[in-house]
C-alpha positions in Angstrom: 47.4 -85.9 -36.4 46.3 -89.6 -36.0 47.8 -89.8 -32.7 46.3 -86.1 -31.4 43.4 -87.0 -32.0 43.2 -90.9 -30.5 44.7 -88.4 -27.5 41.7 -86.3 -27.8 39.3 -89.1 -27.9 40.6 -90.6 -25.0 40.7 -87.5 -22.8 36.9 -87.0 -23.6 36.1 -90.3 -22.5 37.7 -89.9 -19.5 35.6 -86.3 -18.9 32.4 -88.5 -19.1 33.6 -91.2 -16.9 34.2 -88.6 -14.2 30.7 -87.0 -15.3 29.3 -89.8 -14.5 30.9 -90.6 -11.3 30.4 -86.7 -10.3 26.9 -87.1 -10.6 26.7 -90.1 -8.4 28.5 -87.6 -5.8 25.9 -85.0 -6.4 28.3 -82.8 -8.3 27.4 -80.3 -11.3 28.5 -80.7 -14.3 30.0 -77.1 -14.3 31.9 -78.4 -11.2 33.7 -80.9 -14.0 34.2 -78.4 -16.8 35.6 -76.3 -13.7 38.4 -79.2 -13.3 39.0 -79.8 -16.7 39.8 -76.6 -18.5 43.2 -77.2 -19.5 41.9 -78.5 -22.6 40.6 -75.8 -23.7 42.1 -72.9 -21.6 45.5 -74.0 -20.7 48.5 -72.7 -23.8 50.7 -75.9 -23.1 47.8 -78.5 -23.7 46.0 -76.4 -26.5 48.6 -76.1 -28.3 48.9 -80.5 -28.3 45.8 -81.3 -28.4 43.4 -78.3 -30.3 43.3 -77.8 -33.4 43.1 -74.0 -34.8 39.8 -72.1 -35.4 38.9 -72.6 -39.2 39.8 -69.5 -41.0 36.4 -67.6 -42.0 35.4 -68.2 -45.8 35.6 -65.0 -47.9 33.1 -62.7 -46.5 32.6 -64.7 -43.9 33.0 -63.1 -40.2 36.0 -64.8 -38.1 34.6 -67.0 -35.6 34.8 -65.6 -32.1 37.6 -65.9 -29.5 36.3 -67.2 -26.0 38.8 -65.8 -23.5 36.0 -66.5 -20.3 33.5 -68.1 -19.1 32.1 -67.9 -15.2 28.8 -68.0 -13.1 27.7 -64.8 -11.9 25.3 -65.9 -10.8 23.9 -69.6 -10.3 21.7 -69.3 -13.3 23.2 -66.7 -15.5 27.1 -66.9 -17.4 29.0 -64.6 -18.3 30.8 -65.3 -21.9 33.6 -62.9 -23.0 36.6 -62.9 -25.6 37.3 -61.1 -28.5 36.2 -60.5 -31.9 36.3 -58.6 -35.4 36.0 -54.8 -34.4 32.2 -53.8 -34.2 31.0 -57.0 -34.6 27.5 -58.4 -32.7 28.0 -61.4 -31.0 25.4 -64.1 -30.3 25.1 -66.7 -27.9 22.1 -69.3 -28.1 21.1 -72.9 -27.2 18.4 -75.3 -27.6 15.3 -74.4 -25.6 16.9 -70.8 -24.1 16.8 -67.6 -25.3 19.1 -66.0 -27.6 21.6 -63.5 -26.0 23.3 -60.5 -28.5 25.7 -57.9 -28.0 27.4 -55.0 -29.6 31.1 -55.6 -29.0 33.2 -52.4 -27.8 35.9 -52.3 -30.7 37.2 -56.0 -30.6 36.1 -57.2 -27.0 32.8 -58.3 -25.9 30.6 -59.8 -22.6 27.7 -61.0 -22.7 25.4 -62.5 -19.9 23.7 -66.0 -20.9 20.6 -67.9 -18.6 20.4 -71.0 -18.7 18.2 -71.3 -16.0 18.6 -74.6 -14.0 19.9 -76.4 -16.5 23.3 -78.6 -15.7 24.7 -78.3 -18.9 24.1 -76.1 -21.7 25.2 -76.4 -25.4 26.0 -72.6 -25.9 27.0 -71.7 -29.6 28.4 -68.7 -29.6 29.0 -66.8 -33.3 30.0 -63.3 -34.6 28.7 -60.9 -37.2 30.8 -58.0 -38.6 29.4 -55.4 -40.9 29.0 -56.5 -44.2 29.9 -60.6 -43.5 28.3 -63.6 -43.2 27.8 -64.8 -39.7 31.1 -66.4 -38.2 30.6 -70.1 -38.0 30.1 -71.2 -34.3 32.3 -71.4 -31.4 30.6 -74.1 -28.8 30.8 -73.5 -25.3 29.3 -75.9 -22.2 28.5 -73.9 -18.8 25.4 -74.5 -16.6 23.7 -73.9 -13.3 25.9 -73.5 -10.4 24.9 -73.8 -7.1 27.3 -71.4 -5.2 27.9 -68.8 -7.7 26.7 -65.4 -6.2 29.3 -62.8 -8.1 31.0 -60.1 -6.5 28.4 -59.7 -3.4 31.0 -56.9 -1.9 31.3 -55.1 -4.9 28.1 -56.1 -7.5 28.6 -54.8 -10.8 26.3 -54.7 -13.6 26.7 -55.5 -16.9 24.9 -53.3 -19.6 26.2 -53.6 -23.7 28.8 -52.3 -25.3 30.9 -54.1 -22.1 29.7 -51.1 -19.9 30.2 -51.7 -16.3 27.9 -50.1 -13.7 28.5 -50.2 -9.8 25.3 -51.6 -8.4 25.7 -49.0 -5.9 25.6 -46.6 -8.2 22.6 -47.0 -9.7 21.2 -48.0 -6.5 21.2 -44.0 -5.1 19.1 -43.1 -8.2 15.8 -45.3 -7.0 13.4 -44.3 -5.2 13.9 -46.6 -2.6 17.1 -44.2 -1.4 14.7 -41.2 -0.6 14.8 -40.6 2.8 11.9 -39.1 4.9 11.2 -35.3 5.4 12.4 -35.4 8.8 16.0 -36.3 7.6 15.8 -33.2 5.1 15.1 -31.1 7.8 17.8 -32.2 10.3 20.1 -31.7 7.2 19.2 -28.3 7.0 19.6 -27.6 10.4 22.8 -28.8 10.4 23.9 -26.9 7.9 22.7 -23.5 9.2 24.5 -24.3 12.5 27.8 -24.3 10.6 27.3 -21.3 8.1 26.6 -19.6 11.4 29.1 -20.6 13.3 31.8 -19.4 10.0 30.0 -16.4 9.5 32.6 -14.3 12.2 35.8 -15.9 10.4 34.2 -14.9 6.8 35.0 -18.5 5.3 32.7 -19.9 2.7 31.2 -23.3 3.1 30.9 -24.3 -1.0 29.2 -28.2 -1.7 30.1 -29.4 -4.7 27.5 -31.8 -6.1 28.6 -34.4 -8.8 26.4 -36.8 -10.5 27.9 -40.3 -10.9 28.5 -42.4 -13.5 25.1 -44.3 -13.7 23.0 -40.8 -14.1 25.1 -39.6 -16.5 25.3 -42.8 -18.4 21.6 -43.6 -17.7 20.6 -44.1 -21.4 23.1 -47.1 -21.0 21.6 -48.6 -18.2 19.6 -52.2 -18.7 15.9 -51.5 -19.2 15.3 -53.1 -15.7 17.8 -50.5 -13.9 14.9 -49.0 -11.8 16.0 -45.6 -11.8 13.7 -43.0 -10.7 12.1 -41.0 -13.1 10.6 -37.9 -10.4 12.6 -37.3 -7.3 16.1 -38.7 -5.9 18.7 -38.5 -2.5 20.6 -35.9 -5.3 17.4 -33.9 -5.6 16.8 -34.1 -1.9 20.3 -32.8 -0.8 20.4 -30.7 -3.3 17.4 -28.7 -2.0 18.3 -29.6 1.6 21.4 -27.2 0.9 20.0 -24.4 -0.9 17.1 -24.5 1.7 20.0 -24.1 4.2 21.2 -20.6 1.9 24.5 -22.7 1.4 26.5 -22.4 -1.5 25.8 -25.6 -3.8 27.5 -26.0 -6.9 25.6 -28.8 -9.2 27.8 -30.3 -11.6 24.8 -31.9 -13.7 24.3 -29.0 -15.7 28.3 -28.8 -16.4 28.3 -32.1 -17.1 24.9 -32.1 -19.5 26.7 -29.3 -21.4 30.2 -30.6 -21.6 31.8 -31.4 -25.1 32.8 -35.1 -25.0 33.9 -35.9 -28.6 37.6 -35.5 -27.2 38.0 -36.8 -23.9 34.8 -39.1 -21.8 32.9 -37.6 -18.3 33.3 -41.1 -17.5 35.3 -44.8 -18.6 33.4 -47.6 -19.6 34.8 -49.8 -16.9 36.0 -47.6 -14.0 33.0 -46.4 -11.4 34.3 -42.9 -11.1 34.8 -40.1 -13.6 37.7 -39.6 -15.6 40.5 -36.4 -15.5 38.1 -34.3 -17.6 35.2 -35.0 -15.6 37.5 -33.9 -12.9 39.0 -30.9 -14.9 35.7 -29.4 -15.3 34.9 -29.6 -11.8 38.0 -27.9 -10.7 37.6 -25.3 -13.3 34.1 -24.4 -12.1 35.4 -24.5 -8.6 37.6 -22.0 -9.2 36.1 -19.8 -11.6 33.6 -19.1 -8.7 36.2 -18.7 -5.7 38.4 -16.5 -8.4 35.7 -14.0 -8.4 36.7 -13.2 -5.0 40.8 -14.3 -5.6 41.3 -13.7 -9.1 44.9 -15.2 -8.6 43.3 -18.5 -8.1 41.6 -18.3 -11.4 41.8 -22.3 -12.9 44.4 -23.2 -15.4 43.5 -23.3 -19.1 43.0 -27.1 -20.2 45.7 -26.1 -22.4 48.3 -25.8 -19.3 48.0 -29.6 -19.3 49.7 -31.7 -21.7 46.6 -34.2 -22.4 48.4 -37.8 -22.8 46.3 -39.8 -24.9 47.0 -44.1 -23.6 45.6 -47.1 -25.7 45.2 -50.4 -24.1 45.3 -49.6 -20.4 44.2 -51.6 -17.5 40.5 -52.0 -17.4 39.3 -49.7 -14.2 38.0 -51.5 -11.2 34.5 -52.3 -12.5 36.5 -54.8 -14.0 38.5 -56.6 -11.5 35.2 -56.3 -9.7 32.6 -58.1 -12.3 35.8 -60.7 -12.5 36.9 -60.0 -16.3 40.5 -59.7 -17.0 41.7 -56.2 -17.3 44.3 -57.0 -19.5 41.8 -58.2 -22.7 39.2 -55.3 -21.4 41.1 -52.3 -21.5 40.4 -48.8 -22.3 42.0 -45.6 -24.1 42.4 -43.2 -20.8 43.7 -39.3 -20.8 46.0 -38.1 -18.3 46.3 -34.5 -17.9 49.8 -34.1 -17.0 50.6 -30.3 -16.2 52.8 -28.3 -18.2 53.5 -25.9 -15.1 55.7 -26.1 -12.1 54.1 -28.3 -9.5 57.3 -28.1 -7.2 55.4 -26.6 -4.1 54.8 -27.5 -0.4 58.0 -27.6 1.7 57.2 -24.7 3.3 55.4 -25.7 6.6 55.0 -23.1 9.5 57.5 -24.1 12.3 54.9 -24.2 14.8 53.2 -27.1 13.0 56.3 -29.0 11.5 56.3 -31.5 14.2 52.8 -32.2 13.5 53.6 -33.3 9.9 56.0 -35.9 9.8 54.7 -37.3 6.4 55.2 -34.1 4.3 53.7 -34.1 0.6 55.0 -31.9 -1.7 52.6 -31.3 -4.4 55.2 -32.7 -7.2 55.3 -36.2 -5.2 51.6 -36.5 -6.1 51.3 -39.9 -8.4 48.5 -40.6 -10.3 48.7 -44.2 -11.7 50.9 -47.0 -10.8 53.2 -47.4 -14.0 52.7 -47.5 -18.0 49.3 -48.7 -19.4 48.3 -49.0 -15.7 45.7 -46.2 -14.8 43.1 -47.6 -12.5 42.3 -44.9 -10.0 41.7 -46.7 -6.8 45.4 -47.1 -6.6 48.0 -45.3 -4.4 48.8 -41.7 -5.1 52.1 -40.8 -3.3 55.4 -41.9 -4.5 56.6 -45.2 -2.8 52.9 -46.2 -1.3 52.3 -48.7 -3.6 50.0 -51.5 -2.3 50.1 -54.3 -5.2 47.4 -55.1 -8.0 44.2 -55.0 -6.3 42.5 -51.6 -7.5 40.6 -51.4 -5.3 43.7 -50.5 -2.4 44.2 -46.9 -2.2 46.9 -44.7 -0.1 45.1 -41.8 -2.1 42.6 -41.7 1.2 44.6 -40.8 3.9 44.5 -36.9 5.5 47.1 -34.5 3.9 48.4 -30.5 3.3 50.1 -28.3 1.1 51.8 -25.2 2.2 53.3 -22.9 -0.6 53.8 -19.7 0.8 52.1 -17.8 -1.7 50.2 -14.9 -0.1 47.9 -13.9 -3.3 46.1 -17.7 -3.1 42.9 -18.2 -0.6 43.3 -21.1 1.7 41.2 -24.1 1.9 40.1 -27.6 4.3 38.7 -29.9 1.3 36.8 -32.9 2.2 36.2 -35.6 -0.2 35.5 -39.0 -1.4 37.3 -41.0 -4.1 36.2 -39.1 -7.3 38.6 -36.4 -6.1 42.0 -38.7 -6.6 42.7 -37.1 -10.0 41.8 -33.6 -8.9 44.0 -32.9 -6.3 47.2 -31.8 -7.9 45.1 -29.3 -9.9 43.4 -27.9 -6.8 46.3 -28.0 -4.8 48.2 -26.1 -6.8 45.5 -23.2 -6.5 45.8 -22.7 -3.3 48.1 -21.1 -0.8 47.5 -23.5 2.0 45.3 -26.8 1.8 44.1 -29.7 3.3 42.7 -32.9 2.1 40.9 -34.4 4.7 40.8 -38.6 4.6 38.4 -40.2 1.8 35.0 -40.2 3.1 35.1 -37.9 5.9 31.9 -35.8 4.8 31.4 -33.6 7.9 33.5 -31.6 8.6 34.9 -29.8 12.1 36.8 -26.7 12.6 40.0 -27.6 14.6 42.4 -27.4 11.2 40.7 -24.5 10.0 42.7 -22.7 12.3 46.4 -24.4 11.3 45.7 -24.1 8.0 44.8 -20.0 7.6 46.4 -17.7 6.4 48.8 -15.3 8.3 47.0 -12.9 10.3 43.7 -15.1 9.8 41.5 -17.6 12.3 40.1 -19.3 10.2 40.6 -20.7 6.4 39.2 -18.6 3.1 37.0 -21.7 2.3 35.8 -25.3 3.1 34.8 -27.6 0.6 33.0 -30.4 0.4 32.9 -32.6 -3.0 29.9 -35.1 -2.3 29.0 -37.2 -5.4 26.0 -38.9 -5.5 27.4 -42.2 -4.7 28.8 -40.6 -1.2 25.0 -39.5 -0.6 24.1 -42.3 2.1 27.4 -41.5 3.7 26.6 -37.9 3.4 23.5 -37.9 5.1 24.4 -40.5 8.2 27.0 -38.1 8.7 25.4 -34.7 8.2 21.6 -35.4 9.3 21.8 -38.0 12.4 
């Protein structure tokens, strides 16, 4: 012990002396701690030189685990570990403002200012239900001059470690409303196509969905912005019906929806989850069933609902910079119980036109066990590594299954569609998915993908969530 801590001691000293000679250099002290680490962070070290965390008196809460610490911004830190379940975790330091949390069963983030200072003494202590507070866990962070977070994917930070796309809660300000004259080239456009599918009676259908951060909006941070009168939804929304298009708003569905089982949407993943997505296909279909009763949407009970603890946190994230593998999340996967074996049927004419034939049953939703983050690949053998936010899920593709008594469909999309596909597909005779993010939509492979003895398909849709809303209207109204 004697000669661990003499180690210790030493080691210190030689942190300041490089303090010191930092500062001459016009380093921060961050830029130190950055270096040094090891100390605290690094297993082989720790183990040497630390000792343990002092086990909590009786009644006492356990003093918090610090598994992070990084700028996200030059004067704001992000601290993040682990702690008793439920607990609230503080953060506070002389001459700044104290900084509490509600930890999400045993993890918990929290964001920290410490303004300009260089160094900040930050105690950080936990408080379970029914315990003392935890004695403190020091931690030293301060300004940084470079820090800027995540500028191509910002991400907020709201409690309970609920992660918003900035994005996302962008669309719901005011600031996104675009002008009158917009609207009205929107509905123009819009006419022109109904008109034009009027002779092949196929039925343009929108489906509107409301993303995460208006559905969630009583989690947002007080300072969110959101609009409380009119949005781009509310505009598009009445741009269509104004147009005597078929719109299908999901907000209502969603309002409505029972979510003591399964969530609309995942703490840390940006879009919605496979029962946010089951609900949309099932109002889909119970609307074009009325016309093709065959295509009437399975029962939730066709799906064997696979309950998985501890999976990868979603891309929100990898994006905010926490590690996935501390900050996971219970997901469902609704795996179905019926034969998805469908789609090698493609019409000679067209075969060599579709080299890279799917069938439905290659469709693959997640990468591997305890791995569901969406924005990975969905075809077998397209895997593209661990960055979540790589996807082979957006590429153009079709389904032919030679079943007569199904309508026939073009279906174009963004990304919250990934974990609907093998339930649409399924309900359809013939169908394409046209590439992520194509939001207008052109007639040329309405024709290949008809019926026999048709011109044109039975339906198009087009799923637009609110985050695809600027991309929706550059496309649909310029």
């Amino acid at each position: 012990m004697h000669i661990t801590k003499r180690f210790l001691v030493l080691m210190l000293a030689l942190v300041m002396a490089l303090g010191l000679a930092s500062c001459a250099n016009g380093d921060s002290a961050l830029d130190i701690l950055e270096s040094v680490p090891d100390l605290e962070t690094s297993k082989e070290v720790s183990q040497e030189v630390s000792e343990p965390d002092p086990e909590p008196a009786e009644g006492q809460t356990a003093m918090p685990v610090i598994t992070q610490t990084f700028n996200n911004s030059q004067k704001t830190v992000i601290i993040a570990g682990t702690c008793e379940e439920g607990a609230t975790v503080s953060a506070s330091f002389v001459g700044g403002e104290v900084s509490t949390v509600k930890a999400s069963g045993k993890v918990f983030a929290l964001e920290v200012n410490v303004e300009e200072r260089q160094e900040a003494h930050i105690q950080v202590t936990a408080t379970a239900e029914g315990k003392t507070e935890s004695e403190p866990k020091l931690v030293i962070a301060g300004y940084h001059p470079t820090a800027d977070g995540n500028l191509v994917y910002p991400t907020v930070l709201a409690d309970g470690v609920t992660l918003f796309s900035s994005a996302s809660i962008d669309v719901l300000s005011e600031s996104n409303v675009v002008a009158n004259t917009t609207i009205d080239t929107l509905i123009n456009r819009v006419k022109v196509n109904l008109n034009s599918l009027k002779k092949f009676d196929t039925e343009l259908i929108y489906v509107m969905l409301p993303n995460k951060a208006s559905v969630m909006s009583d989690a947002l941070p007080t300072d969110a912005g959101v609009s409380e009168s009119i949005t781009l939804y509310t505009q598009v929304k009445n741009a269509l019906t104004a147009a005597d298009a078929t719109v299908i708003d999901m907000r209502d569905v969603f309002a409505e929806a029972d979510t003591s089982k399964y969530p609309l949407y995942y703490r840390t993943h940006s879009a919605w989850s496979e029962y946010g997505a089951y609900l949309t296909y099932q109002t889909v279909m119970n609307h074009i069933a009325e016309k093709f009763p065959e295509a009437a949407p399975r029962a939730i009970e066709d799906f064997d609902v696979k309950e998985v603890k501890d999976a990868l946190g979603g891309d929100l994230v990898y994006h905010f910079g926490l590690d996935s593998k501390v900050f996971t999340e219970t997901v469902y996967d609704f795996v179905p119980k019926f034969d998805l074996k469908l789609g090698d049927k493609i019409p000679e004419e067209l075969a060599e036109d579709y080299t890279d034939k799917y069938l439905i049953s290659d469709i693959k939703q997640y990468l591997g066990d305890n791995d569901y983050r969406y924005y990975n690949e969905y075809f077998v053998g397209k895997q593209l590594g661990i960055d979540p936010s790589i996807t082979r899920g957006d590429e153009a593709f079709g389904f032919f299954t030679d079943r007569a008594e199904l309508p026939t469909a073009l279906i174009y999309r963004d990304e919250y569609s990934f974990p609907m596909i093998d339930m649409l597909a399924e309900r359809f005779n013939n169908s394409m998915f046209e590439s992520a993010g194509k939001l207008n939509f052109k007639f040329d492979a309405a024709v290949d993908y008809a019926a026999e003895g048709k011109d044109n398909v039975d339906y198009i849709l087009v799923f637009v969530s609110e985050d695809s809303l600027p991309k929706f209207i550059i496309a649909n109204a310029n």
